[in-house]
N, C-alpha and C positions, 0 to 999 in steps of 0.2 A: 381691147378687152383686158380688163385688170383683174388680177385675186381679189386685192383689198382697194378702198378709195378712203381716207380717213380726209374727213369736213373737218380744216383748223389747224392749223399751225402753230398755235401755244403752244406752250411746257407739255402738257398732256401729249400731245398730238403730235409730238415732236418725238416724245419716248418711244410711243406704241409705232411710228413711220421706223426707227431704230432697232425697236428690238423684233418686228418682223421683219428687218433687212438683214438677220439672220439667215433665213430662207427664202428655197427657189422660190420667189413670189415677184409677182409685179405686181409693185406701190405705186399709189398716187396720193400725195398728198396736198391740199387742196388751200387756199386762205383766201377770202376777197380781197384783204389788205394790201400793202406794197411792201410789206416783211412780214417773215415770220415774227412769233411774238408779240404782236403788234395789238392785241386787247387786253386781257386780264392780265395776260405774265409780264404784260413790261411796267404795271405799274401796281405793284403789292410789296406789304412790308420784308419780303427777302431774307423771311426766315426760317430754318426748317424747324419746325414745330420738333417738341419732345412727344406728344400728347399722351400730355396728362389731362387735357377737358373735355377729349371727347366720350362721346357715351360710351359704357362699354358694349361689346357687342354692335357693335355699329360700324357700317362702313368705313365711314370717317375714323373711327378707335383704327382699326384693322390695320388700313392700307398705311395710315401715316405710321405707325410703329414699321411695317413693314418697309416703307417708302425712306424713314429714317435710316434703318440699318444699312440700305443699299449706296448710301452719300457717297462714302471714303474711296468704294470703285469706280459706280459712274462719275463721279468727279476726274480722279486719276486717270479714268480710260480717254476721258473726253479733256481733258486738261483743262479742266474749270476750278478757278480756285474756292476753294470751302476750308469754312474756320468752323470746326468744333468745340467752340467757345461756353456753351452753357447759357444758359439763360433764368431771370427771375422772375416769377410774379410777388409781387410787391403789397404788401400789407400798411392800412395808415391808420386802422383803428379797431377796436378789439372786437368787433364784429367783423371784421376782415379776419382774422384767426379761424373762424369755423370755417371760412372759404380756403383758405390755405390747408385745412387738413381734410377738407373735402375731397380738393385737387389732390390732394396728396395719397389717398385712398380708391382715388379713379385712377389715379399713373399707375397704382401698382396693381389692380384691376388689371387695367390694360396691357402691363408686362413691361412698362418700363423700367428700366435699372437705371441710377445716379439719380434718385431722387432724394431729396432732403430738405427737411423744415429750418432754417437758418431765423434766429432771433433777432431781435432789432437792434442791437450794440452792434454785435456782430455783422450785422447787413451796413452798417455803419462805416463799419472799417474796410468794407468791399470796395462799397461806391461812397468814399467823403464825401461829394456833394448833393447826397439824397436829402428828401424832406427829413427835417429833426421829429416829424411825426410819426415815423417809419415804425412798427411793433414788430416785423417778423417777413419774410420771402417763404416761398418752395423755390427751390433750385432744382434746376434740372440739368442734369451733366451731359444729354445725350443731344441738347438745345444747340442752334447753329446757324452760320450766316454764309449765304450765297449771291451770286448776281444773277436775279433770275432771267432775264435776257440770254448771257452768257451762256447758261446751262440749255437752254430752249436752243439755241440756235449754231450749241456746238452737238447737240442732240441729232438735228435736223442736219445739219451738214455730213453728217458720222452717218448718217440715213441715205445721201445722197449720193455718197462716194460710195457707199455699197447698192448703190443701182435703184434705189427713191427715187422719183419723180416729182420733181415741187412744180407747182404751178398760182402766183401768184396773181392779183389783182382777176380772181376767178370765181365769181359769186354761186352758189347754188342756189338755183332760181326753184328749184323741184326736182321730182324723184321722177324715176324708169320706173313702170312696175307691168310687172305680168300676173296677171291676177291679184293676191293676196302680195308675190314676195315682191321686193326691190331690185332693183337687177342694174341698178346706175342712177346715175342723176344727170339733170338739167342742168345749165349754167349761163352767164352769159358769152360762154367760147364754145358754148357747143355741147353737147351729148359726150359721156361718158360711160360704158357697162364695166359693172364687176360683178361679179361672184358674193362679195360682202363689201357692205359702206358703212360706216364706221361716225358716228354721229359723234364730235368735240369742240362743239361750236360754242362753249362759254355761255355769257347772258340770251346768245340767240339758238341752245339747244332744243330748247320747247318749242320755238316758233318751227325749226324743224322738222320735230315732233310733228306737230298738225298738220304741215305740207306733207308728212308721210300718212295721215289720216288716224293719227294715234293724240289722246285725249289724258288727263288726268293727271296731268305733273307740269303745273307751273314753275317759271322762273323771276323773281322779281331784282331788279339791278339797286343793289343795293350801293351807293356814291361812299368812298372814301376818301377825303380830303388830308393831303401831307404836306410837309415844309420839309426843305432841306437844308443843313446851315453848312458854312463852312467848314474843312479840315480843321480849324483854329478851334471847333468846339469840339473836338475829342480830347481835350485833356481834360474838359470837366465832364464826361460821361466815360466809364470806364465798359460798361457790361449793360446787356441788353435786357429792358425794364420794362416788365407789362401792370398795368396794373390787375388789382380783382377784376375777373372777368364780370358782362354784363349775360345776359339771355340772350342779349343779339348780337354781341360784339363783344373782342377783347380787350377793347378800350384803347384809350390815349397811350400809345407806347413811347419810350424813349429810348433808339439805338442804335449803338456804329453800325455804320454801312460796309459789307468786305473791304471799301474803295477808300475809306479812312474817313469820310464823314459822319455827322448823324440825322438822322432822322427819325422824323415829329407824325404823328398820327396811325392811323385813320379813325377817321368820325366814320359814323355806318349811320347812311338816312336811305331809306327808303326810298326810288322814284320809278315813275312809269315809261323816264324817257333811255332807250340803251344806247343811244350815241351821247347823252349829257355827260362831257366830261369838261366842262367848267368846274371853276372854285367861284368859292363864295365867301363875301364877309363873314360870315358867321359862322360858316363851316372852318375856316382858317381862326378864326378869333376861338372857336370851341380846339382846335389841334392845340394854340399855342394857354392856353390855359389849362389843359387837362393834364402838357407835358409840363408846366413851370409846378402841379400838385407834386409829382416828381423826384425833379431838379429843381429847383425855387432858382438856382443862379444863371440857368438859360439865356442868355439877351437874346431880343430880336434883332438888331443890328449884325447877327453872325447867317442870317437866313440869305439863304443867292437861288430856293427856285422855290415854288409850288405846285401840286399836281395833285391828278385825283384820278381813282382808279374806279373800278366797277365791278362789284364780285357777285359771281350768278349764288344768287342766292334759291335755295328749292323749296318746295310747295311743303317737300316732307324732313327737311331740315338733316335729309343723309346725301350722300353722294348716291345717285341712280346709272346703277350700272346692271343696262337689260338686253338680254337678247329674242327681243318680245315673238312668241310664235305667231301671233296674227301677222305679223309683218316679218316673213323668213327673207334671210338677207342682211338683215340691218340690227347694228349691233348699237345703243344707246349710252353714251357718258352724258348727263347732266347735272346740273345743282354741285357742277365741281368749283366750289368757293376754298377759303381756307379749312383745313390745310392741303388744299390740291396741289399745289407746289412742292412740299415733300412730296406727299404721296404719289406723285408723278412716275416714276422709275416703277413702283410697285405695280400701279394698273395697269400700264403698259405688260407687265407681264400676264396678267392676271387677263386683259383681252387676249392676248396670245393662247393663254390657255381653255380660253371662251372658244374661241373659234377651233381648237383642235379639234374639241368636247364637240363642236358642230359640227366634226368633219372635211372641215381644210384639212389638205396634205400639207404635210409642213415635214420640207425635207433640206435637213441643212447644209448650207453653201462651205465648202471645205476654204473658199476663198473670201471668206467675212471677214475684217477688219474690225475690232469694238474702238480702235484707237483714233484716236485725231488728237493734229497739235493747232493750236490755235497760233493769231501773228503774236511777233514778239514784243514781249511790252517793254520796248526800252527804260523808263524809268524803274523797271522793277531789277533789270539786269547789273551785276559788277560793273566795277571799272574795266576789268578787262574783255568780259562779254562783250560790254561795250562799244570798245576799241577794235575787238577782231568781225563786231556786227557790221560797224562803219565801212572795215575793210573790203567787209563783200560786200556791200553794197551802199556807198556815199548820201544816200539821201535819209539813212537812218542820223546820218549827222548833223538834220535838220530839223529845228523844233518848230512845230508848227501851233502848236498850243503850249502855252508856258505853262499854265495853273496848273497842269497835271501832266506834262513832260512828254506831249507825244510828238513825233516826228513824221517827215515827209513820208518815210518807209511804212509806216505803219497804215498812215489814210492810203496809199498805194495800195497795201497788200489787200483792204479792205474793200477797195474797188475792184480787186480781181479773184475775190475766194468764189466758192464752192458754190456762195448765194452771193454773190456780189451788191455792196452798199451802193445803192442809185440815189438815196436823198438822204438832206444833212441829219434827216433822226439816228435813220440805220447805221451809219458813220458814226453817230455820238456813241450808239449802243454798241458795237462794236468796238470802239478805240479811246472811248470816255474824251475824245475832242468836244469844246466846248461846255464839260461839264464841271468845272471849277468857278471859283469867284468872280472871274469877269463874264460869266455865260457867252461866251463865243466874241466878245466884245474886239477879243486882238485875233482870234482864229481867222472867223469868217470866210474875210476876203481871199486869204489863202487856199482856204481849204476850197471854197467855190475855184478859184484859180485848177486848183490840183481836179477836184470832181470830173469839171468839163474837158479837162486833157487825157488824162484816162481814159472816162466813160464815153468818148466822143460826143460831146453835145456842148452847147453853148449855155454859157453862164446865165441864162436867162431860164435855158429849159431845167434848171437843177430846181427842187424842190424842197420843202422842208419834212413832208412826210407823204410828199404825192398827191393827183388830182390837183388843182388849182391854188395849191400853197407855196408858188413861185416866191423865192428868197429877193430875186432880183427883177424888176417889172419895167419896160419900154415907156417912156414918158412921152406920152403923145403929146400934138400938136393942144388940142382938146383940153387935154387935162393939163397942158402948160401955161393956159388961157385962161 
């Protein structure tokens, strides 16, 4: 029997698993996937919104100002790096001016401070290799860059050390119910009960929804297509570049990554399918044209991956956050798209104070811990950190990924944390092995080497992201014929 059961293991899901490991409660937090993070949050533009676009009075207004101001601690407690770097939207013709002071007039609606309308000269001399068509930005000072992986899953682990229960590759197949309320769910391991189940399941919250018998709030998976170029193109993008937003989207963006690269998109199309996470010619051909309107000096020749994300998009175009009385028990997060990544840190609280209002006890643990340190990122360490890392422990003096300098120590410590990497995604997301210019091209074999010794399993049973995506596959008799 559990207090709470939260469906998801995202950014969201990771918070609200954290900041009720505040209190005596027993968590479970739940994901079908084979890591946390592993839908929405691992693959969105990784920025924390200022918001200045959202509506005022809106969920979405609310929680991201709120979600913003809380960076500088949850970061710090959880040791996840964030740059409060600021960010532009980008003006390229003088009908983009009334959109800039639009925006500019919703930010200060919405309460944000460091906003400012910057001219075209001037935006000039920010970022040199903008379009020469450039007439004017809003800046936003309060704008900012994170890894959202990193954030999700030093969230979750900070959750788990304080007595969370994660349980992965664990589908919720349906609900417990006792009459009207919910009182657990189904899965495929089995029956679960709680007291409160906590719905943060992303593109598949609605579907949820109707497995609970609840009607009226669509979700449609809305595809966003990215490119990522080498470190080599940070010299010609200085600061993070949105253009004019659209109705549906914020358009072709161009911008550094905390990890020193940049990246190209998202395109926003509309599909009906929530596992399509393919790219597409024309989804990639529309990234790399939207971002050279821009930068005009981008080459494609600096590009080393592509990917495409899926953001729940909602029926009512706010973030749904219900704790519906026909269905007592069960608490709803849906249509959490951008900026549900900021605003992460903030609902998490904001459930907590749902369910108090509902009457959970919530009585706090004198023995909480908000801190976690995460491994150590040798490239980012001195010379002498360096030296005395080596000393306790020799295998940090092993690089096992050149492009981005990580060491034997580090994929080690990643196979034995708190949620332990079992396939080579988790590992990348954790230790950015294989995420530089040769895409795993010199890692690989080592790192499968290291997985299987660790994790005890053979290098055949390592995966790329789990289920049937064997890196290394038995050449039969059959298929050698």
């Amino acid at each position: 029997m559990y207090d709470v059961i939260i469906i998801g293991a995202g950014v969201v899901g990771a918070h609200i698993a954290r900041a009720l490991s505040r209190y005596r409660l027993r968590i479970l937090l739940l994901d079908k996937a084979t890591d946390v993070g592993d839908g929405t949050t691992k693959a969105n533009t990784a920025i924390v919104h200022a918001g200045y676009d959202a509506k005022p009075g809106s969920n979405k207004a609310r929680l991201n100002v709120a979600g913003n101001a809380l960076f500088e601690q949850v970061c710090g407690e959880l040791d996840v790096e964030f740059d409060r770097c600021g960010t532009y939207v980008v003006g390229v013709s003088e009908e983009d001016r009334a959109t800039l002071e639009d925006l500019y007039r919703r930010g200060r609606q919405n309460g944000i401070r460091g906003l400012s309308l910057v001219g075209g000269p001037e935006m000039r001399s920010r970022e040199p290799g903008i379009t020469e068509s450039v007439t004017g930005a809003l800046f936003a000072a309060t704008g900012g860059l994170v890894d959202p992986f990193a954030l999700c899953y030093a969230a979750a682990e900070n959750a788990v050390g304080n007595g969370a229960e994660l349980l992965l590759e664990t589908e919720v197949q349906g609900f417990l119910r006792e009459d009207d309320a919910v009182v657990g769910v189904r899965t495929n391991r089995g029956e679960f009960r709680s007291r409160w189940t906590v719905i943060s399941a992303g593109v598949h919250a609605d579907d949820l929804m109707r497995a609970a018998g609840l009607d009226g709030f669509t979700i449609t998976p809305r595809k966003g297509e990215y490119f990522v170029l080498d470190r080599a193109a940070r010299a010609q993008v200085r600061n993070v570049l949105f253009p004019c937003p659209t109705p549906v989207s914020k358009g072709i963006l161009v911008t550094p990554t905390i990890h020193g690269n940049v990246m190209l998109g998202p395109t926003a199309t509309d599909i009906d399918d929530k596992e399509n996470l393919s790219t597409t010619p024309e989804g990639l051909n529309e990234v790399l044209t939207g971002a050279l309107k821009l930068i005009p000096g981008l080459e494609s020749r600096q590009i080393i991956r592509s990917f495409t994300g899926l953001r729940a998009s909602g029926s009512t175009g706010d973030f749904m956050i219900d704790a519906p009385k026909e269905r007592p028990g069960l608490l709803i997060l849906a249509g959490i798209e951008s900026p549900g990544l900021t605003a992460s840190p903030a609902i998490a609280l904001e459930v907590v104070e749902m369910l108090r209002e509902a009457g959970l006890e919530l009585q706090e643990r004198a023995e909480y811990v908000p801190l976690r340190r995460g491994i150590p990122r040798f490239s980012q360490l001195s010379p002498a950190e360096q030296e005395a890392l080596i000393a306790r422990d020799p295998r940090y003096g092993r690089i096992i990924c050149r492009c981005e300098t990580v060491t034997e120590g580090e994929v080690v410590a990643a196979c034995h944390g708190a949620i332990p990497a079992r396939t080579y995604d988790a590992l990348k997301r954790r230790t950015r092995v294989g995420t530089g210019r040769c895409q795993g091209g010199f890692d690989l074999p080592l790192v499968l080497e290291i997985m299987a010794r660790e994790l005890g399993l053979s290098p055949l049973e390592i995966t790329q992201k789990g289920g049937a995506s064997n890196i290394v596959v038995r050449r039969t008799k059959e298929v050698a014929e």
